[in-house]
N, C-alpha and C positions, 0 to 999 in steps of 0.2 A: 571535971578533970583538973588535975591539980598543975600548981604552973611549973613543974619540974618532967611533968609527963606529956604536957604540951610540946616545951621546949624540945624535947625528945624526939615527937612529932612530928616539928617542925623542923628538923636537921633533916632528921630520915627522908622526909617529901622533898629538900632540896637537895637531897645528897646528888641524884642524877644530875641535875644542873650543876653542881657544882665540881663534879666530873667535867662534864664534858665542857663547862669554859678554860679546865685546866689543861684536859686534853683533847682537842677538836676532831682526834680519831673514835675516839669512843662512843658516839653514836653508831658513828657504822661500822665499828666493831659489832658492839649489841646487835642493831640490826643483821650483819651479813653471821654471826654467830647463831641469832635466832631462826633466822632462816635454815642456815645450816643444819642445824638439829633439828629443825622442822622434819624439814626433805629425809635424815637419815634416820633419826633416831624413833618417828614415829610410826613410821611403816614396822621398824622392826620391836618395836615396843608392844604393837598388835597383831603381830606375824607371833609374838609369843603367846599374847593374850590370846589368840586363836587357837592355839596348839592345845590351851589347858581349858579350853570351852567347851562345856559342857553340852552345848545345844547348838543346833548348824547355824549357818553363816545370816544374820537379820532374826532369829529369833531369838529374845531374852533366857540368860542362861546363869549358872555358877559356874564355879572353878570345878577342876578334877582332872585325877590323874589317869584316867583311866584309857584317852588317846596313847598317850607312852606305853604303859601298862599293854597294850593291842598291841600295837606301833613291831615292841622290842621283843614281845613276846611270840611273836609271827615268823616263820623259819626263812619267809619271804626277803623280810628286812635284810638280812644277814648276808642273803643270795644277791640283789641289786648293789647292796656295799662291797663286799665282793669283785662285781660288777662294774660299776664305777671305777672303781679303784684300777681294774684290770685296763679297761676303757682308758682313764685318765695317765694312767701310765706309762702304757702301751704306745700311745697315741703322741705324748712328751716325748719319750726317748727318740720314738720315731723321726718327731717336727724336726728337735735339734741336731740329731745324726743329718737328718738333711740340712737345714741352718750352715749348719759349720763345716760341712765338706765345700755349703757354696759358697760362703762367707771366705773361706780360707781362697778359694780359687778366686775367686774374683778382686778380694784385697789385698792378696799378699805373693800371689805370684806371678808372672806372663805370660799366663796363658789368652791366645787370641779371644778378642770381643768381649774381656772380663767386665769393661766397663758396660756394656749391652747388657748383660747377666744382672751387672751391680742394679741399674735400673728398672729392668723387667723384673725382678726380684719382688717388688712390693705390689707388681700389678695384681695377684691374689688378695689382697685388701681389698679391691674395687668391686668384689664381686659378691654377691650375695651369697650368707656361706649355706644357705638351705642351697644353694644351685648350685652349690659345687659338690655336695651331697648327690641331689638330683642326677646330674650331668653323669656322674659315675651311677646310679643305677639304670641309665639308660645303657653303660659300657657292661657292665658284667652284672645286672638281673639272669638269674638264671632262664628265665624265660621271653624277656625279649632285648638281653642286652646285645649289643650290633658286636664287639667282641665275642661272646662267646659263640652267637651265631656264624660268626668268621673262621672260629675254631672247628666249631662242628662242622659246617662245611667241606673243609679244606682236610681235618683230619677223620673226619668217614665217622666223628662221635656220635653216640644216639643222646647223650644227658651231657649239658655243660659242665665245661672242667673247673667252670671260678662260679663263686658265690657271691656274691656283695654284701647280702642277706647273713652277715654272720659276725661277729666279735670281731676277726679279723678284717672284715671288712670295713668296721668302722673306726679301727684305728688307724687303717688306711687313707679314710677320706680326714678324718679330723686331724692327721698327722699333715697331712696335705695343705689343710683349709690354717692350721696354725704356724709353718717353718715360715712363712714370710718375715711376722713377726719374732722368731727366736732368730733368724737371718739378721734384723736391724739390730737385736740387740747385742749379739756375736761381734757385728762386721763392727760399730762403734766400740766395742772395746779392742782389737786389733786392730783399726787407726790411732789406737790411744796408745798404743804399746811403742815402746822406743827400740827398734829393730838394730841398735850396738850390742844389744843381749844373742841377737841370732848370728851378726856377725862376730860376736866373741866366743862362740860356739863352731861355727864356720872357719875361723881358723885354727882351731884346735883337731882339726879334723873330722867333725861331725857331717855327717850327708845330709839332704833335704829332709827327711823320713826321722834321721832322730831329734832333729833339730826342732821339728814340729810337735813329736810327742813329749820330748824332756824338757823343751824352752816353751817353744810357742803356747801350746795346748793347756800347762800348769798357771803361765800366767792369767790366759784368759777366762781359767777355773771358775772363777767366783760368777762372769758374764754365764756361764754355759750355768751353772747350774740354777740363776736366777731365770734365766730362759726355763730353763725345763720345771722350776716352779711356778710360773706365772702361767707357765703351756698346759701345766698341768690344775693349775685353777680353770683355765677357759673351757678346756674339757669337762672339767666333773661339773662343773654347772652349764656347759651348754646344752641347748635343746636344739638346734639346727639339724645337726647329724642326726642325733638319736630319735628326730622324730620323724625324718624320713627312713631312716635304714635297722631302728630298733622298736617302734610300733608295729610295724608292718608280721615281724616274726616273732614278738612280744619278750623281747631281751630288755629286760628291765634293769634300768639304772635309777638314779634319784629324779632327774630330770622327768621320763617317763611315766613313774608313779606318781609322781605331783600331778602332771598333765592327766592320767587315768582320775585322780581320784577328784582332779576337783572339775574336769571337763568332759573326761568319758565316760562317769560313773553316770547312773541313773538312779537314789537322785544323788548329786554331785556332795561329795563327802569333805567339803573345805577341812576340818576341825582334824582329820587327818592327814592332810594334803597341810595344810603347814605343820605338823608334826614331822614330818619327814622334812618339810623344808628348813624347820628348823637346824635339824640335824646338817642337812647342806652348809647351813648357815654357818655353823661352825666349825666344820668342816674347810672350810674357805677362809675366814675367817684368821685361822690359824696359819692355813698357807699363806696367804699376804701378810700375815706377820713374819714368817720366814723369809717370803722373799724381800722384803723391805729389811730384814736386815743383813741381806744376802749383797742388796745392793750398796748398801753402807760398807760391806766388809770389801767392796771393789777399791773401796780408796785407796789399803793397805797394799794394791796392788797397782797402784800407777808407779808407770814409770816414764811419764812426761813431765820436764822440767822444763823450765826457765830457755832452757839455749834455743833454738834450731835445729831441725833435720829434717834430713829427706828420706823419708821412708823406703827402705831396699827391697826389691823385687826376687821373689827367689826362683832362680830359673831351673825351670822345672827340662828345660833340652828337648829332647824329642816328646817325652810325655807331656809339655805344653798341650797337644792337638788332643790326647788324653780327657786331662783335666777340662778342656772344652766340650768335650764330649758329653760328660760326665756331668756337668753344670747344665749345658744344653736337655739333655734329659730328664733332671730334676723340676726343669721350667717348664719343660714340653708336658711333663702331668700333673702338674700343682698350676700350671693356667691357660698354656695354647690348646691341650686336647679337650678340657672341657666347656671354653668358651667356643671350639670347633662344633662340636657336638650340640652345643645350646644351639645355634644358628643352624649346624641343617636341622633340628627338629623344628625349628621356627620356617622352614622354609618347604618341608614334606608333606603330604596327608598325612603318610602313618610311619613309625618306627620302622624302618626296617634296611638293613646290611648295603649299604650302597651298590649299583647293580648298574648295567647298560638302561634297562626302565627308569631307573632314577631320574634323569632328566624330564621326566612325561609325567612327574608325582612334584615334581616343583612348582609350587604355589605361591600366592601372596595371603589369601586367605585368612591366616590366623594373625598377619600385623592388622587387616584390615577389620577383623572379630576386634583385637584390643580397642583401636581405635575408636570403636562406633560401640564397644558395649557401657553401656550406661553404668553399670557395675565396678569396673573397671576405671571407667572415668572416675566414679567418683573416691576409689582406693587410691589415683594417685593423686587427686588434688589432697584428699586430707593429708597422703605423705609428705607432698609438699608443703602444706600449710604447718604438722608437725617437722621438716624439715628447717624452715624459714624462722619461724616463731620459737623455736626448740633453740635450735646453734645460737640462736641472737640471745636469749636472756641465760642462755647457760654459758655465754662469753661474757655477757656483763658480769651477771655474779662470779664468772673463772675471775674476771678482771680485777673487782675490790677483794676477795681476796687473796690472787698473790701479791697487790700491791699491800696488804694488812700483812701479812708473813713474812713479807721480803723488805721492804722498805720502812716497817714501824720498829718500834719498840713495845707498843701497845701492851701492858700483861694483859694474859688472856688470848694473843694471838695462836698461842701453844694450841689453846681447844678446839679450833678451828682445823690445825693439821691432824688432831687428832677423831674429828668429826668427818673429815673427809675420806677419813682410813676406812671408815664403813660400806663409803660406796662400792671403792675398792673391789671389797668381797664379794659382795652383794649378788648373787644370782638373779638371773633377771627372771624364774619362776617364784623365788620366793620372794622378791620384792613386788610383784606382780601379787601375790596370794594376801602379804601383808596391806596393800595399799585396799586391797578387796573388802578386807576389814575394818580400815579404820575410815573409808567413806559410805560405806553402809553404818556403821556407827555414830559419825559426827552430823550432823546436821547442816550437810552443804551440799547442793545441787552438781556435784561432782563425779558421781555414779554414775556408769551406763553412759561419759560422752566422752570427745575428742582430750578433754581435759585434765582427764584422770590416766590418760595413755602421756598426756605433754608431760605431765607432771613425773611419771614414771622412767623416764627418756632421760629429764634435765636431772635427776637423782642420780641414775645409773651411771650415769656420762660423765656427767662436773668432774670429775678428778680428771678426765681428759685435755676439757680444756683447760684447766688447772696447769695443769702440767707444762701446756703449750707457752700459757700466759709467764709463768715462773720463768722458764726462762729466756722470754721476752723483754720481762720488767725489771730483771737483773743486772742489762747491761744499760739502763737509764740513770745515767751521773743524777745525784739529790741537788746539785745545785741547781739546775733546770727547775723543781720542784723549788727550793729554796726562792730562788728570783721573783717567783709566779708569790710566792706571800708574803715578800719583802714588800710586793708592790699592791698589799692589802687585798688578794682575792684568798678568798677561802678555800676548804677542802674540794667540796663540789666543784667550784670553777677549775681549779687548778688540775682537777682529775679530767673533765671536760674535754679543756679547752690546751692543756700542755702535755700530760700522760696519755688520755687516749691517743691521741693520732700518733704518738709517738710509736705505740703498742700495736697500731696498726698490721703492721706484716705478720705479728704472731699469733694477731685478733684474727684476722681476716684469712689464714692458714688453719686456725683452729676451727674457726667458723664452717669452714669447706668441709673440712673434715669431722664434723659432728653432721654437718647436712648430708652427706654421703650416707655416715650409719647411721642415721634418724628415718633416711629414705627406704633402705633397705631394713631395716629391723625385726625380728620377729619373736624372740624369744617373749619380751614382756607383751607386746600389742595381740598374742595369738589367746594371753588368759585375761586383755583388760577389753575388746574389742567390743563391739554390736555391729548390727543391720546400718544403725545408723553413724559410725564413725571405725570404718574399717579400715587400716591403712594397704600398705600392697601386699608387707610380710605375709599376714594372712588368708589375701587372696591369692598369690601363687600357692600356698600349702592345700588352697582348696581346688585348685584346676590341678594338682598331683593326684590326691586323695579322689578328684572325679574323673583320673584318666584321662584330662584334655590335656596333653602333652604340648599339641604345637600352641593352641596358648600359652600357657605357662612358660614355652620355650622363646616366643615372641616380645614376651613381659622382661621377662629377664633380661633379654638380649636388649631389650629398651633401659630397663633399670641401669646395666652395665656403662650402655654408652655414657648415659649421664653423669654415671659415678666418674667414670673416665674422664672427660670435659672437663668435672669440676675438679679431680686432682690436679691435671697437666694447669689449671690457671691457679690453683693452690700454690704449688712449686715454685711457678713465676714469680707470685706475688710474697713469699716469706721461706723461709727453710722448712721444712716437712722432718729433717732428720731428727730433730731434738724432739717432738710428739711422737713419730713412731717407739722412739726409743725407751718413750714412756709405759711403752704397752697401753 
């Protein structure tokens, strides 16, 4: 080697080192960078590689286009896009028509117990959205929902008059299971709005009603239709709904044929099952690119400054009792009638119309089944252990990187937010189909256990608690940071021992609330699961599918309380507003 090629060499092998004595972020740059793209980019690097695979999932294979070539050339495709679309749509417009009628009542005018409203509002988060599915076909199954049995009763019908069982019905339940969130994110931009615009309209002569549609309603534009993008991402990739209320009648969406092809087929057809997921993928993909720059165009419309005010109430007069009305009914089917309903089927033998016998069919039975079945036992420890294990390392990693984003200069910090855009989109069936891939391919004992489910969780998630952490870490003065390595401790310590605890309340907020949905989960845990590492998601979809009702209604109604618990000590302990609002 000659000594000019050496030298060469020898720069190159210190160049890292000489980095990071220059700049002491850039190891854990690299590191939380490498990570990052670890978690996002490999899954979906062989969610493609799978799509264009020749031979099924674990056998050696070549490329080829002949999955697509199927795929596009099938009339079927066509018909679930379609579908979805109609679903996804249908389902958005719906969430945020209800959002913002509640949003409006409870933040902006006097009508009674708005504040009641404002808080029960989010209590549909807590609930596992397979059971809120559930809960409404135990209401209107045509054949044993306790509404339409009330109907037919009462009005002398011989066939129920509502279906559950139909498009409509599922833009109903997923319209339901997602306004919470278009609610947070509505209501936070009419706190933000500076109400001299409605009082400058108000004394010109405007009434309540136009003042809402030509002032209020245009400003809040850009909130309302990033809701109804994000509402409308959650739909077209969720599998909650549609695998209670669109397997059953075989109304195919994206979600549903991924789940047929790589779980219900015989023998299970992966290589197409991420062909279609790809297509998801992009699909979505594209939507969180809208909506993120749907939310950057909200800037253009603040209109909060600098001064003070007190936000003006618009009195709605005798329609006040109205608008509570109104708000009260929205709440009463998006969370008290279906948490109703999970608890008496948790407490009956069997389904059926509440009656004078009823009190002689009340049991304990099916809490005392959960408690003692072994099965059961051991779906909620793994939940928990993915719960516990899951929130805590996807808050460290949320941690260093919003402090790399927020608080560096680091180049390079840029790829990081742009790594994180991935999870974003990411369907948790295709992410689920991809990660199937790349650990039946790489050579790590990761297949087939609890591990390959955690792994799947802290991917989908991280931008969650991302979100939380950012703005956490935002309102920490740098001289605090500064002091900590005036006085010679390093990155590590300094992160430690001065920024962590500081980040506490947004750590310890976010934390709750990645264990809530780790606990209830089901989308990716129902295509990464086994015998031996099943969390609960799972197992309620299998006491549906096997007709045990008051289990399943028992489970839930336990799963619930807990999510409950740990919100209400969430709250206490940090702000919850600035996460929900992340979506």
């Amino acid at each position: 080697m000659s000594v000019g090629a050496a030298t060469a060499f020898a720069y190159i092998r210190q160049w890292p080192l000489r980095i990071a004595r220059q700049d002491s972020h850039w190891p854990i740059l690299l590191g939380v960078v490498g990570l990052i793209a670890y978690l996002s980019l490999s899954p979906t690097i062989m969610l493609l590689y799978g799509s264009f695979k020749s031979e099924p999932l674990g056998v050696p294979g070549g490329l080829t286009l002949s999955n697509y070539i199927n795929v596009y050339a099938d009339p079927v495709t066509y018909e679930l896009l379609l579908n979805s679309l109609v679903f996804a749509g249908g389902s958005s417009i719906f969430s945020v028509a209800l959002a913002t009628a509640l949003a409006w009542i409870t933040v902006r005018t006097n009508a009674p117990f708005r504040r009641v409203f404002e808080l029960s509002a989010i209590i549909p988060n807590i609930f596992p959205p397979i059971m809120m599915a559930v809960s409404w076909t135990l209401l209107l199954s045509p054949r044993i929902g306790l509404i339409n049995r009330m109907l037919m009763g009462l009005l002398g019908l011989e066939s129920a008059p509502l279906n559950i069982y139909s498009m409509t019905g599922m833009i109903f339940v997923e319209g339901l299971i997602t306004a919470p969130l278009a609610f947070l994110i509505i209501s936070g931009a009419l706190y933000s709005m500076d109400p001299a615009l409605e009082e400058s309209a108000r004394v010109a002569g405007s009434g309540n009603i136009q003042i809402a549609w030509r002032i209020t309603f245009p400003i809040v534009r850009p909130a309302i239709l990033a809701a109804v993008t994000l509402n409308f991402v959650r739909a077209i990739e969720g599998f909650d709904t549609p695998a209670i209320i669109a397997l059953p009648t075989r109304i195919e969406v994206f979600t549903t044929k991924i789940f047929r092809e790589a779980i219900g087929a015989y023998p299970p057809n992966h290589n197409v099952a991420a062909t279609y997921a790809m297509t998801l993928l992009a699909i979505t993909l594209f939507l969180v690119y809208v909506y993120r720059k749907l939310t950057v165009r909200t800037e253009a419309y603040v209109t909060v400054t600098g001064r003070g005010y007190r936000p003006t109430l618009v009195d709605l007069g005798r329609w006040r009792y109205a608008a509570t009305v109104i708000a009260g009914v929205i709440l009463f089917f998006s969370a008290i009638l279906p948490f109703i309903v999970l608890i008496y089927g948790s407490v009956v033998s069997y389904i059926h119309p509440p009656s004078p016998k009823t009190m002689s069919l009340l049991t304990t039975e099916h809490y005392a089944y959960i408690l003692t079945d072994r099965r059961t036992y051991e779906a909620f420890r793994t939940s928990l252990f993915l719960a516990i294990t899951g929130a805590t390392l996807c808050m460290l990693l949320a941690s260093l990187t919003a402090y790399i984003t927020v608080k560096t200069k680091t180049v390079g910090r840029g790829a990081i937010e742009a790594l994180t855009f991935i999870p974003w989109a990411f369907p948790g069936t295709a992410l689920a189909i991809g990660l199937l891939y790349l650990y039946i391919q790489i050579d790590l004992p990761i297949y087939a256990t609890i591990w390959i489910i955690l792994i799947g969780y802290i991917t989908r998630f991280l931008p969650y608690g991302l979100r939380s952490m950012t703005s956490t870490i935002v309102q920490i003065h740098n001289e605090l940071e500064d002091a900590s390595k005036a006085c010679g401790a390093g990155f590590l310590p300094t992160f430690c021992r001065i920024l962590l605890p500081l980040m506490r309340p947004g750590f310890i907020a976010g934390w709750i609330i990645l264990a809530t949905i780790f606990l209830r989960e089901f989308s990716i845990s129902v295509f990464l699961y086994t015998p031996n590492a099943e969390p609960i998601g799972p197992r309620l979809y299998h006491f549906f599918i096997d007709g045990e009702i008051g289990p399943m209604s028992s489970l839930a109604v336990i799963v619930s309380i807990v999510s409950i618990i740990l919100i209400v000590v969430a709250r206490r302990l940090g702000k919850m507003e600035t996460y929900y609002q992340s979506g």
